[in-house]
N, C-alpha and C positions, 0 to 999 in steps of 0.2 A: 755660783760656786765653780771654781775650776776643775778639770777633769783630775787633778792628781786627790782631790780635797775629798771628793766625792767617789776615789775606787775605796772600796771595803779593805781593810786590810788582810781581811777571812774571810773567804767565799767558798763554802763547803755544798755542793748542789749537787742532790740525786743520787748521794753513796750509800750503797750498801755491799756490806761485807758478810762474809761467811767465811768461817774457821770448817771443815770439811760440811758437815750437816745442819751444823750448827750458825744461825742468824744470828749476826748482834746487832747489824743493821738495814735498815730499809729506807730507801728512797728517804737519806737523813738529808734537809740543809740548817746550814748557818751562815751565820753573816755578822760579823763584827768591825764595829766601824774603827775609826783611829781615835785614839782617845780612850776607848772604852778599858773598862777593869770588869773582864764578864767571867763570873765565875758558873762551873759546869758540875750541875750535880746530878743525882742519879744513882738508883741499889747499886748493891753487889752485883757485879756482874753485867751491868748495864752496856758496858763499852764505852766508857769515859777514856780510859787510860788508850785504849785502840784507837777511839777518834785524837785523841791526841799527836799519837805517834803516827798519824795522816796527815794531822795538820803541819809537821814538820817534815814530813817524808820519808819517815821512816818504815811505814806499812803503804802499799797501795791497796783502795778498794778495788773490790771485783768490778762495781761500778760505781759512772759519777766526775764530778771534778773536783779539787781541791787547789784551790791557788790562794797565793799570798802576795800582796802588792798588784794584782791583776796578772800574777802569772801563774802557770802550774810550778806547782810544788816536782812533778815530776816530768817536765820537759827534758827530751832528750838532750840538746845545747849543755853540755859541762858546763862553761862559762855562766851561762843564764843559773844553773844548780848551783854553784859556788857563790856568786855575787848575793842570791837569794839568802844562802846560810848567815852570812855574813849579817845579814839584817835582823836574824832574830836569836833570841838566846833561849836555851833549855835551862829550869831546875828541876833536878829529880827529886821524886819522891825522897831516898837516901844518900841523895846530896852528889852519890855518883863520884866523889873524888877520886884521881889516883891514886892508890895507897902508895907507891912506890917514889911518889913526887911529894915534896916540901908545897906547902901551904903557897910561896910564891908562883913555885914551879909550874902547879896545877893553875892558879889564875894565870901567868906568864905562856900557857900552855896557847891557847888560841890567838895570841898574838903573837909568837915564833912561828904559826904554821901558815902567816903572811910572807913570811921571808922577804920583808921588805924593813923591816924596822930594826936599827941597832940597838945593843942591849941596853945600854945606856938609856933611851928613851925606853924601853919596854920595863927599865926598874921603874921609875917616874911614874909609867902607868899603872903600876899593880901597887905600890905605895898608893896612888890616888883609888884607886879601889878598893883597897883595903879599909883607908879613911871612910870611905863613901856608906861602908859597909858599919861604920864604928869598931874597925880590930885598926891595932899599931903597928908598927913597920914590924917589930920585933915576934909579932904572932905569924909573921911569913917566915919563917924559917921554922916553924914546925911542921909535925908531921900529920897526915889525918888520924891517924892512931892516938895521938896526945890531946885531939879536941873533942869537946863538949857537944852532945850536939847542937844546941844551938849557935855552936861556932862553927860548926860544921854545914850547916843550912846556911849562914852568914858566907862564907868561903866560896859556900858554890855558889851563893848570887851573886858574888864579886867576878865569880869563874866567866856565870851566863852578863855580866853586863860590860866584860872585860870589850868585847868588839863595839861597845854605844847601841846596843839594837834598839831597832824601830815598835818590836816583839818578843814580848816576852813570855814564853809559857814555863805553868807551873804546874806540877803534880804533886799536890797534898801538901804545900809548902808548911803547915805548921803541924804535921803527922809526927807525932812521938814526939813533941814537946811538950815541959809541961805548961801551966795556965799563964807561967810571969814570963817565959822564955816565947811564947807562943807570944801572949799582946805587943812585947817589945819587938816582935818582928813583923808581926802584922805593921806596926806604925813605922816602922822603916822602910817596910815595903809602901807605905802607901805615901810617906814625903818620898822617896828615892823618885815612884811615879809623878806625883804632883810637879816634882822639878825637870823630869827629864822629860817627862809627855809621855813617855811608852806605851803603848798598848799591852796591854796585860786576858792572857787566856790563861784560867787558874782552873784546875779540877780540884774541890774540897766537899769532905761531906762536913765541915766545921759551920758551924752557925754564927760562931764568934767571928772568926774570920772570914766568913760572906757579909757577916753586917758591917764588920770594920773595913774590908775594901773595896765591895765589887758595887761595880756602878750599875749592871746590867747581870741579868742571872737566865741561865739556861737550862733546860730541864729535860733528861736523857730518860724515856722511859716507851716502854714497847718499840724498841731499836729503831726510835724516831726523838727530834725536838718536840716536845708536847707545849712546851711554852717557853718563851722570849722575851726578854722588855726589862724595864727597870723594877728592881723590887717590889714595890705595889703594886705592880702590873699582874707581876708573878702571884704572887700571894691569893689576886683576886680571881684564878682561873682555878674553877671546880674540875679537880680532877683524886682522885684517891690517893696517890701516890704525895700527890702536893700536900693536900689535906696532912697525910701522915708525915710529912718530912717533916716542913713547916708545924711543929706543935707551937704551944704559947711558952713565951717566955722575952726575956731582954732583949734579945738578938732579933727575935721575929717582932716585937714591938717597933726596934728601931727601924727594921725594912721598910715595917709599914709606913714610913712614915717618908720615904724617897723617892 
């Protein structure tokens, strides 16, 4: 296997963070390969959403490394920090749109802050994204105020997959949807991956949607990874916390079973 096949996409080694007194983490790693769909779960309060905003660079820990593609997430080099962006996409929790920008504008938005691309091709692009997503040309000319939200969670996946990332992270992607707005996005998200290969970092305490996507599951508890692997994997390590997440039902049936 050649050296590019074989770096991790996410290599999170030896972080821990502290908000002033307070530990959320210690001496945490991870590691996610290419390919993978790892969903990260974890209480209240755990530091899911913190490791997160590490993984993309938005927080640094007190200690530790975080790199993506084999580099640091917070290498000095601007050049190396831009090109890096460029590789993966954010969706938030609440979708994070601009309110003050059209449904295009906000997808259109990271592809004018190349300023390399005429507008002409950047329409092409956010019509094809919009497709990708299942909205019509005619849904980009509204406003985030006039949508649904699960047109709203559709919008910003079009937003984060507007640059091709390699990387996609997500926070709660089907939070405050309901049961039919929520499966129909789970399965978009998970052909949208199957075609494009993305690697996918998801933080969900959803059961439905850890059995409907993740290929690999992570488990955030005493401000460390307690366990790692593919769902069965998971399942099979005695721990309390696992025990109590994991109750019985369809979703945890179907884990077990990958």
């Amino acid at each position: 296997m050649d050296g590019m096949r074989s770096q991790p996409v996410v290599a999170v080694r030896g972080v821990t963070t502290r908000f002033g007194s307070v530990l959320i983490h210690h001496d945490l790693d991870l590691i996610v390969e290419r390919g993978q769909v790892l969903g990260l779960v974890g209480g209240s309060g755990s530091g899911k959403t913190t490791l997160l905003r590490e993984i993309v660079g938005l927080l640094k820990p007190d200690l530790g490394s975080v790199e993506l593609f084999g580099h640091s997430v917070f290498a000095t080099d601007p050049l190396l920090r831009k090109n890096l962006r460029r590789r993966f996409g954010v969706l938030f929790q609440h979708g994070a749109l601009f309110s003050a920008l059209s449904v295009f504008d906000n997808i259109a938005f990271p592809l004018r802050e190349l300023r390399v691309l005429d507008e002409k091709l950047i329409a092409d692009l956010v019509r094809l994204k919009l497709s990708m997503v299942e909205l019509e040309p005619r849904h980009g000319q509204l406003m985030p105020s006039e949508l649904s939200g699960g047109m709203v969670k559709r919008v910003a996946l079009a937003r984060a997959l507007a640059m091709e990332p390699e990387l996609l992270v997500l926070d709660e992607p089907t939070a405050g949807l309901d049961p039919d707005f929520a499966d129909s996005f789970v399965r978009l998200l998970g052909m949208l991956q199957r075609e494009l290969g993305f690697t996918v970092v998801m933080v969900t305490h959803d059961l439905e949607t850890l059995a409907g996507l993740a290929s690999h599951i992570a488990v955030l508890a005493e401000q460390r990874i307690i366990a790692c692997g593919k769902p069965a994997e998971v399942l099979a390590v005695e721990h309390p916390f696992i025990r109590n997440f994991f109750c019985s039902g369809h979703a945890v049936a179907v884990m077990r079973e990958r």
